[in-house]
N, C-alpha and C positions, 0 to 999 in steps of 0.2 A: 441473741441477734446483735448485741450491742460489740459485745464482747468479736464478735464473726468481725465486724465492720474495724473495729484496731487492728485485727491480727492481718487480717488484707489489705489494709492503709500501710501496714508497716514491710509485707511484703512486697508492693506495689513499688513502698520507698528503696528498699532492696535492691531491686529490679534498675529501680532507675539508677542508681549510683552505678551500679553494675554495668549496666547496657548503656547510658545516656551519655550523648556528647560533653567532652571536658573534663569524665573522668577520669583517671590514670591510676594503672595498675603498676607495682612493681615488676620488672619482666627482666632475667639474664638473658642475655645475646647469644643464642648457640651456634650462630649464623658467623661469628666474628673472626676466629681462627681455629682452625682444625688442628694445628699443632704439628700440621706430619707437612701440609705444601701452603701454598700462596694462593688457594682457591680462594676467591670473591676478594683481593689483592690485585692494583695495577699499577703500573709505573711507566713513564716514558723510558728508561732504561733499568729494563727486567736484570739485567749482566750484575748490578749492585745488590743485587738480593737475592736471599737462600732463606731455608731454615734448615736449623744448626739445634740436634738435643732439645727438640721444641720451642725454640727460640727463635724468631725471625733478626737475622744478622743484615745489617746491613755493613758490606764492606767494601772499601776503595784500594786499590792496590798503588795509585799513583794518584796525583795533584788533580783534583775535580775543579772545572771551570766554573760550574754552578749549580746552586742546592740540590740534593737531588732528594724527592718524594717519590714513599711510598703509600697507596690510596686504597684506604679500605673500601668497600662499597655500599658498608652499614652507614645510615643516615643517623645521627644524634640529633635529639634536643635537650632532654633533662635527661643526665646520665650521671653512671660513678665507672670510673676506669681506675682497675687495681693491676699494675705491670711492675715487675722486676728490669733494672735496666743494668746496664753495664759497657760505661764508655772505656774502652780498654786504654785510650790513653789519656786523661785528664785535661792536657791543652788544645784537645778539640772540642768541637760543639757539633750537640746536636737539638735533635727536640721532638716533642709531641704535639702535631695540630689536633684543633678539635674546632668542632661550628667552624670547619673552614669550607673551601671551596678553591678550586681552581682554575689561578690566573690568569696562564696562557695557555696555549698549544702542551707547554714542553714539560704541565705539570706542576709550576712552579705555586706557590701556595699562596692563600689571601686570608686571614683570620689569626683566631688566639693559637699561640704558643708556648708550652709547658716546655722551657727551656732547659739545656743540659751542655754542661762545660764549665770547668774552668773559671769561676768570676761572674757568671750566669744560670748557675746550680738554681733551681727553683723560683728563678722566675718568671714573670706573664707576661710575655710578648705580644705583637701582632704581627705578627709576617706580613710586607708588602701596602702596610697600612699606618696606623697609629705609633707601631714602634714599645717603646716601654710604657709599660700599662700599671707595673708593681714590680721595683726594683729593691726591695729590702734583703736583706744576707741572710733569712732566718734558713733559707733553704740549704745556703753553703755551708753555714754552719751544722747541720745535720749529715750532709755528705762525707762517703767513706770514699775518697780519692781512687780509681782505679780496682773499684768491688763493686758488688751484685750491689747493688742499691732500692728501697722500693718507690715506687712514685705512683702516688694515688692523686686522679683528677675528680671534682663534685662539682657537677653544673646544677644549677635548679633557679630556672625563671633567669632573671638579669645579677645571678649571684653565682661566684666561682672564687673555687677553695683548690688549693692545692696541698699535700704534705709529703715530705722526703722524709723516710725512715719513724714514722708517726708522728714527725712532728710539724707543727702547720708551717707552709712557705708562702702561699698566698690565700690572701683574704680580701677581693674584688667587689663591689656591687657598682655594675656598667650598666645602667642604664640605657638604653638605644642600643646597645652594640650587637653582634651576631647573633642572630636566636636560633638558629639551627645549620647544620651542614656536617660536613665528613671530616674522620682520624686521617691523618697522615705520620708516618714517622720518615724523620728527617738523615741525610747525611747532607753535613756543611760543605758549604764549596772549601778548597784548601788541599792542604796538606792531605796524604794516605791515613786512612782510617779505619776502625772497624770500631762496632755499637751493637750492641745486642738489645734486644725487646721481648722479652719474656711475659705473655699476657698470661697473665691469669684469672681474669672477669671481667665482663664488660654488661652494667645491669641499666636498663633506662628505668627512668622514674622512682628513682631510689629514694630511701630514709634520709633526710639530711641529718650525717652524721661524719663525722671524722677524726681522727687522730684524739680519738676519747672525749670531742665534745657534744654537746648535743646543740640540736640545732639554735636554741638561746642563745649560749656561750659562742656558735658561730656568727650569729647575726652580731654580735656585740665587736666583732674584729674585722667587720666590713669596714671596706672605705672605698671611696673613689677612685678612678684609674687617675693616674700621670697625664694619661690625654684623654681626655673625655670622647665623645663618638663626636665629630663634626656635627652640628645641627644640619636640620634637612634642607635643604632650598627649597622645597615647598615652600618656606616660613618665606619668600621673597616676593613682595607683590609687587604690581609694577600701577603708580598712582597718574590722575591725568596731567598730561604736559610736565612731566619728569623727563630729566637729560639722564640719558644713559649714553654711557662713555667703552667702549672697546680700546685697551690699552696692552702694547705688548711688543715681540718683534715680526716678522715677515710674518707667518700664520695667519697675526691681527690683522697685518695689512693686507693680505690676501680676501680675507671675509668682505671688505670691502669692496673687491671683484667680484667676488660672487654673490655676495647678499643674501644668504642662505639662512644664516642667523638670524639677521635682522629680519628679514622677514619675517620668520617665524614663530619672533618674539611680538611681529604685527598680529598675525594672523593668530594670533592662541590670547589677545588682547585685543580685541573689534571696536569696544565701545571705546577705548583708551588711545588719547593722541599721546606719542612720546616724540621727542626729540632725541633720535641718535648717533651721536658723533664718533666715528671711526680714528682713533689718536694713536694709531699703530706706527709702528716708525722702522724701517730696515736695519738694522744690526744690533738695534735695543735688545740690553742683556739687565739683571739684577743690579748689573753692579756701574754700569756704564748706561745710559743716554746721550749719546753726544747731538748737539743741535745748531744751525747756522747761528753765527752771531744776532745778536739781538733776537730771537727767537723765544728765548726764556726754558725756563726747567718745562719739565714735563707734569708734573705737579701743579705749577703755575697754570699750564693750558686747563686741567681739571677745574680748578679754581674756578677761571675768567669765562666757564663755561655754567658754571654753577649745577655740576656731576651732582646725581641724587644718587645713582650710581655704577658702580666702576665694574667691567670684569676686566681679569688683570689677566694675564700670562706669560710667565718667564720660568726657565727650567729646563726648556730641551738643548737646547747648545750650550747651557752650563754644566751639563752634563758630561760633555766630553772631558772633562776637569779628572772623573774618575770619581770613587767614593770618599775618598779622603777629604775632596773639597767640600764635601754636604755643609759641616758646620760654619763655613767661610761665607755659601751661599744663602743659607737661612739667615743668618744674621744681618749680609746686605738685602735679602729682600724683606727683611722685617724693616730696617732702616728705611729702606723705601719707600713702605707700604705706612709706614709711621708719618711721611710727609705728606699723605691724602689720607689720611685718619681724621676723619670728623665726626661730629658728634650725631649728625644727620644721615651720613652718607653710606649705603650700603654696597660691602665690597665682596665680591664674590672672585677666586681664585681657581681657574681652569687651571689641570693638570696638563702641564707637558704630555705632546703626543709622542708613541712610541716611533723610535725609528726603522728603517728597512732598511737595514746595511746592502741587500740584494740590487737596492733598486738606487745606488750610491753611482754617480759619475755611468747612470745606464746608457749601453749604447757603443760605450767609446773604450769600452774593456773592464777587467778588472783590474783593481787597487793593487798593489803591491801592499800593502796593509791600511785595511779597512776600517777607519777611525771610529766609525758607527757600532761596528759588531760586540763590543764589550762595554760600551756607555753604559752605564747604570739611571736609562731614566727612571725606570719603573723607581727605583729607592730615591730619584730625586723628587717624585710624585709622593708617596709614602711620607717624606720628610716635608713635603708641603702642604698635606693633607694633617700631620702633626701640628704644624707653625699656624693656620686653620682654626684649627681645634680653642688652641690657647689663647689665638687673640681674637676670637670672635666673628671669622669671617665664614663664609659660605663655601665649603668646596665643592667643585664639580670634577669628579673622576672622569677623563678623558681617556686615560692609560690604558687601564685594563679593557672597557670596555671595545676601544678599538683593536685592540691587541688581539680579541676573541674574537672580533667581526668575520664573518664567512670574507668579506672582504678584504681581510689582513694581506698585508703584503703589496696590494697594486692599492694603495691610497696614497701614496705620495708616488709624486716625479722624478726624486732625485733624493729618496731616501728620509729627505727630511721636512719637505712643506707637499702641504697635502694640496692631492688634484681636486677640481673639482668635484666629485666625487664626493671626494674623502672629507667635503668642507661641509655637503650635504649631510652625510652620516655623524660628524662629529656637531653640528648643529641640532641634530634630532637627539641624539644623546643627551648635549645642554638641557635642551628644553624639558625632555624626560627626567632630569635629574632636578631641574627647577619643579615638576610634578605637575607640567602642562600638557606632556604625551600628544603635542601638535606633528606632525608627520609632514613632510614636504608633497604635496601633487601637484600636478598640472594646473589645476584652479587656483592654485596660489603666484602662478607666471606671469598674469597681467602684475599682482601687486609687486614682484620680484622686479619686474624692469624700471617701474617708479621709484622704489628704491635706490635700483642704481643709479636712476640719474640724477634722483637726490644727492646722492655719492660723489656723484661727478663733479656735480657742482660745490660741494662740502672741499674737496680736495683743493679745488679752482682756487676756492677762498680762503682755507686757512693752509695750505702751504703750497705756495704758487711758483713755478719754477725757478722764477726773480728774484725770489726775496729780498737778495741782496740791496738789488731797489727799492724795494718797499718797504723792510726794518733794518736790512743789516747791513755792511760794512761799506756800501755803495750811494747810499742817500742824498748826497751829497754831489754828485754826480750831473752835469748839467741837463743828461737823460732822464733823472726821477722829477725834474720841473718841469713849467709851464715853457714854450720857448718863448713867447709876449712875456709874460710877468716871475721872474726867473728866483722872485720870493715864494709861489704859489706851487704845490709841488699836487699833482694828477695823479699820480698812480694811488695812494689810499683812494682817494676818492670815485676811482674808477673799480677799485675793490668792492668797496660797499655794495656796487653795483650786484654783485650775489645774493645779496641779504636777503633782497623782494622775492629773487628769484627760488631761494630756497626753501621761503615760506609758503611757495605756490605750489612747490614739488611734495611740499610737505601737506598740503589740502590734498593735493591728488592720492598722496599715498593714505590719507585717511578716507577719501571715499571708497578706494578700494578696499579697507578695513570694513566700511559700511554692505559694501555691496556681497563680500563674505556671509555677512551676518544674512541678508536677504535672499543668498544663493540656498541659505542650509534651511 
């Protein structure tokens, strides 16, 4: 009997390994490519792809304006991808996504990439995101220029191994980063081209093994990526009677109109009073702030408000620069961003919105050339989302997710600053990416108009149509004194007159935070 009751404990254990959630079976993909068409294969332009002697070719006869993907329909998560490749002409690029996922509309990719070309033989990318993740040569050094090549990918958990011709090219342990999504193979924007992809197996759940090591000997040549995943914004709490600062160009000052964020940031906080000052300013770029005389940096205002913390935004009209300028523009808004660096203050970095070249000068015709249509925000988003990573701030992806909104296209007015609308959706994304998932309704409208007029009166006060009178190059003026006592100068002191009043605005908009909590 004894004996009965092990052998059915043990079977029982069987069973459960077998059957029970979490455990994972070795499995080839037979679902992956047939070898003979592009069945379970999709692409925004089918015209670039064939298969060619069981090879899926992808080829370009003339100059492609942008990447173009091909999308399997098989889902990854721990996998081993064994493919023959063959770039037929060595100073192009190409590549293999994996755990990606797509961008936009048009296909365009988001995730790792098992890089191919020319100076990028066997490297880890991230399309659309982090950028170089593992940029060592062991992979070019194994490349046969212009020949069949083999490229084997090993995902398993937060660990990614690559090897060109058996021998290792990458060795990843990312942390946070992609944990599942879909193969794409790549042709570069550029120059005419042709790229072959030769699969030869595709197995989920596989042996960690590769280019003859065993999984020890792999774990031992892990490292770190180049850009670590951005931490979450969830990690961002918002503490009581903390200054939060909106900093940026038209966009930031637009939010201010609308109050949609701010709100929001109310409303997903009830018990929490915040103070929040809208410091957006119209033509503010990375690299320029310009300000009336006596006015002071823009950094200064942070300061003299004592920011616990900042969201920033700059990046879509630095844009129009082209891609060349990326390293120009990270560097001035690292510089920047280095001058409200404290030790206290927590700085969160909204992504540049995409633009709608469509909806550009609407109304009054079209452009003779359309300065919008080839801006590269999305890669100035990508390279901000890098600069992020490194120095410790908060990123919020604005880009893609607007880009994908049923919405796309009529969120801005004029191509480039969002409508109404558009300030409501890219507000509810913040919040969802800070991991508050607060949503804009109707019930939230009485608290919305207290805000604005909080607003109102915030604008009144710190940048009043006068200034000139009040700080800058006019003070002096027999109009900024008293007309009796012509030492005695009025206008600060009719300034101040705000102070009371926006402390009253600012009770109102906290009972209305109150009265949320007691509506739900």
């Amino acid at each position: 009997m004894k004996a009965f009751k092990v052998k059915s404990g043990l079977v029982i254990l069987l069973l459960c390994l077998v059957h029970c959630k979490g455990f994972t079976q070795k499995k080839t993909e037979t679902r992956f490519f047939n070898k003979k068409d592009l069945t379970g294969w999709s692409a925004t332009n089918m015209q670039y792809w064939s298969v060619e002697d069981g090879a899926i070719v992808g080829r370009a006869t003339q100059k492609v304006a942008k990447n173009q993907f091909l999308w399997s329909d098989v889902k990854v998560t721990d996998f081993y991808l064994n493919l023959d490749v063959l770039l037929e002409t060595n100073d192009r690029n190409a590549g293999i996504q994996f755990r990606s996922k797509k961008a936009d509309a048009s296909g365009q990719a988001l995730g790792y990439q098992a890089d191919m070309g020319k100076d990028v033989w066997g490297r880890l990318y991230h399309e659309h995101g982090r950028e170089k993740l593992d940029w060592s040569d062991r992979g070019e050094k194994a490349v046969k220029p212009g020949q069949w090549n083999k490229y084997e990918i090993l995902v398993s958990g937060d660990r990614i191994w690559t090897a060109i011709n058996g021998k290792l090219a990458v060795s990843v342990k990312d942390p946070g980063g992609d944990p599942s999504g879909y193969i794409a193979l790549q042709i570069h924007a550029g120059d005419a081209q042709t790229v072959r992809y030769k699969i030869n197996t595709l197995v989920h759940n596989p042996k960690v093994e590769l280019a003859g090591l065993s999984e020890a000997q792999l774990v031992k040549e892990l490292k770190l990526p180049l850009n670590k995943p951005v931490g979450k914004a969830s990690s961002v709490t918002f503490g009581e009677n903390e200054v939060v600062v909106f900093a940026g160009g038209t966009n930031i000052v637009n939010m201010r109109k609308d109050c949609y964020l701010e709100t929001l940031l109310m409303a997903a906080n009830p018990h929490t009073r915040l103070h929040i000052r809208n410091l957006g300013w119209d033509g503010d770029t990375a690299y320029e702030q310009f300000r009336d005389v006596g006015f002071g940096k823009w950094s200064k205002n942070l300061d003299s408000l004592g920011a616990d913390i900042a969201f920033v935004q700059f990046g879509q009209m630095e844009s129009l620069q082209g891609e060349t300028a990326i390293p120009e523009f990270i560097e001035a808004y690292k510089k920047l961003l280095s001058e409200i660096k404290t030790a206290g203050r927590r700085i969160i970095l909204l992504s540049p919105i995409p633009f709608e070249p469509q909806n550009l000068n609407s109304g009054k015709g079209n452009l003779a050339r359309n300065p919008l249509q080839n801006a590269p925000a999305g890669k100035y988003a990508g390279a901000i989302s890098a600069l992020a990573s490194r120095e410790g701030f908060v990123y919020v992806d604005l880009y893609h997710p607007l880009q994908k909104s049923p919405l796309a296209g009529s969120l801005t007015f004029d191509g480039i600053h969002l409508t109404p609308e558009g300030q409501k959706l890219a507000a509810e994304v913040i919040l969802q990416e800070l991991g508050m998932h607060q949503r804009y309704t109707e019930k939230l409208e009485p608290l919305r108009k207290e805000v604005l007029t909080k607003n109102q009166l915030w604008i009144g006060y710190w940048r009043p149509g006068n200034w000139a009178f009040l700080g800058g190059d006019r003070t002096t003026v027999p109009f900024s004194h008293d007309w009796k006592n012509t030492e005695k100068r009025i206008f600060p002191e009719e300034i101040k007159g705000f102070e009371p009043l926006i402390r009253e605005a600012e009770n109102r908009i906290f009972e209305q935070q109150n009265l949320l909590v007691t509506q739900n």
